[in-house]
C-alpha positions in Angstrom: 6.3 -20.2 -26.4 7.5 -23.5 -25.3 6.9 -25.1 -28.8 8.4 -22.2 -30.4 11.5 -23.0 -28.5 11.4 -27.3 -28.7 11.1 -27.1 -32.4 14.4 -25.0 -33.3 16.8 -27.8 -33.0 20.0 -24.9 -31.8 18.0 -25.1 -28.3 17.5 -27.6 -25.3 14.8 -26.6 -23.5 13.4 -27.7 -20.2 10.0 -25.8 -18.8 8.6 -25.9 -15.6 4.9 -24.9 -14.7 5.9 -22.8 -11.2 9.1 -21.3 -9.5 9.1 -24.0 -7.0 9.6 -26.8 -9.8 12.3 -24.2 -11.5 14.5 -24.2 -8.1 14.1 -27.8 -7.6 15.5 -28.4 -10.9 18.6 -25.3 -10.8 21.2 -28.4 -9.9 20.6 -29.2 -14.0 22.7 -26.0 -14.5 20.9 -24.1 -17.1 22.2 -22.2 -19.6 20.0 -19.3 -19.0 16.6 -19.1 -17.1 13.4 -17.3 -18.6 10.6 -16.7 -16.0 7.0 -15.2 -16.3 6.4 -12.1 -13.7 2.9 -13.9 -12.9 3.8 -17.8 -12.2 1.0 -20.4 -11.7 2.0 -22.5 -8.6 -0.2 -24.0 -6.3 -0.8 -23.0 -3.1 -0.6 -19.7 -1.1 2.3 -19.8 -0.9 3.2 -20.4 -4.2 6.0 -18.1 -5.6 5.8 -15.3 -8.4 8.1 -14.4 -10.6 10.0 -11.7 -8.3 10.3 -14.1 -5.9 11.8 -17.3 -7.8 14.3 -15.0 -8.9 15.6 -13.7 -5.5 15.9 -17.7 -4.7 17.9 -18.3 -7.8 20.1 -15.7 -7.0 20.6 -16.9 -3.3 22.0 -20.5 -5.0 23.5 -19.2 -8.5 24.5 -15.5 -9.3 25.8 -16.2 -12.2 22.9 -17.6 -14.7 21.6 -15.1 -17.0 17.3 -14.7 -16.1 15.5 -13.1 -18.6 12.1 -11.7 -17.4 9.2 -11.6 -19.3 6.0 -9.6 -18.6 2.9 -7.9 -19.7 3.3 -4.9 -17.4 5.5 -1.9 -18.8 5.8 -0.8 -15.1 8.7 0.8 -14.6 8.7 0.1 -10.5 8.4 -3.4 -11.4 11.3 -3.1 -14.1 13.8 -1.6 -11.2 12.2 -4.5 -8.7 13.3 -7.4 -11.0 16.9 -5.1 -12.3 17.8 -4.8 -8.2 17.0 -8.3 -7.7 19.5 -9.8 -10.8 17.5 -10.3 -13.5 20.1 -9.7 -16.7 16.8 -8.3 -18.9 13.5 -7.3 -18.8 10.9 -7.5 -21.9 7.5 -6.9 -22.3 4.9 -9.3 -24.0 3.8 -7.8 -26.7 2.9 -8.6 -30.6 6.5 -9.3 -31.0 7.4 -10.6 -27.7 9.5 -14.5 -29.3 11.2 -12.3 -31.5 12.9 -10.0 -29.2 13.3 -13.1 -27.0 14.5 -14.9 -29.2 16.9 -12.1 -30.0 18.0 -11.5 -26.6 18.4 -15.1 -26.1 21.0 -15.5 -29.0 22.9 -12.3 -27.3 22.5 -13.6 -24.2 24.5 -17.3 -24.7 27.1 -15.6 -27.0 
C-alpha cells in the first residue's frame, strides 16, 4: 500500500510502523490519517488501531482517519464510528481502490 501511494505524484505520504510513531509525529499536521485495526508496535503495551485513534482525537478532532481492516465486524465498525474515525473499509480484493476513492472524497 505504501508504494501504491509514494508513486502517484498527487500524494505526500509519510508512514509509520505503530500508533506510537503516528502520535509522535501528529505535530506534522497531516492531511488525513489512515490506520490499520491490527498495528505492529513493540511492546505490551503497544497500541492497536482503536486505541491510536482515541489518542489522536484527544490532540486533533478535526483530521479525517480512515480505518482499514480485515474484519466486517459490525461491533468493531460502531467501536472505531463512536471513537471519530470519518470511515471504515474493509480489506478486500479491491481494498486501494475504494481507498483510494475515499481518499480523493475525503481531501476535496
Amino acid at each position: 500500500m505504501e508504494f501504491t501511494f509514494q508513486s502517484r505524484h498527487d500524494y505526500d505520504v509519510v508512514c509509520y510502523e505503530s500508533g506510537e510513531s503516528c502520535l509522535e509525529n501528529l505535530h506534522q499536521n497531516p492531511r488525513l490519517i489512515v490506520l490499520d485495526h491490527i498495528l505492529e508496535g513493540v511492546g505490551e503495551k503497544a497500541l492497536n488501531g482503536l486505541e491510536t485513534l482515541k489518542e489522536i482525537r484527544k490532540v486533533n478532532k478535526e483530521i479525517p482517519v480512515i480505518i482499514l481492516t480485515g474484519q466486517g465486524d459490525d461491533a468493531l465498525l460502531s467501536e472505531f464510528m463512536e471513537n471519530g474515525a470519518n470511515r471504515y473499509l474493509t480489506k478486500d480484493d479491491f481494498f486501494i481502490d475504494s481507498l483510494i476513492e475515499t481518499i480523493q472524497q475525503m481531501l476535496i
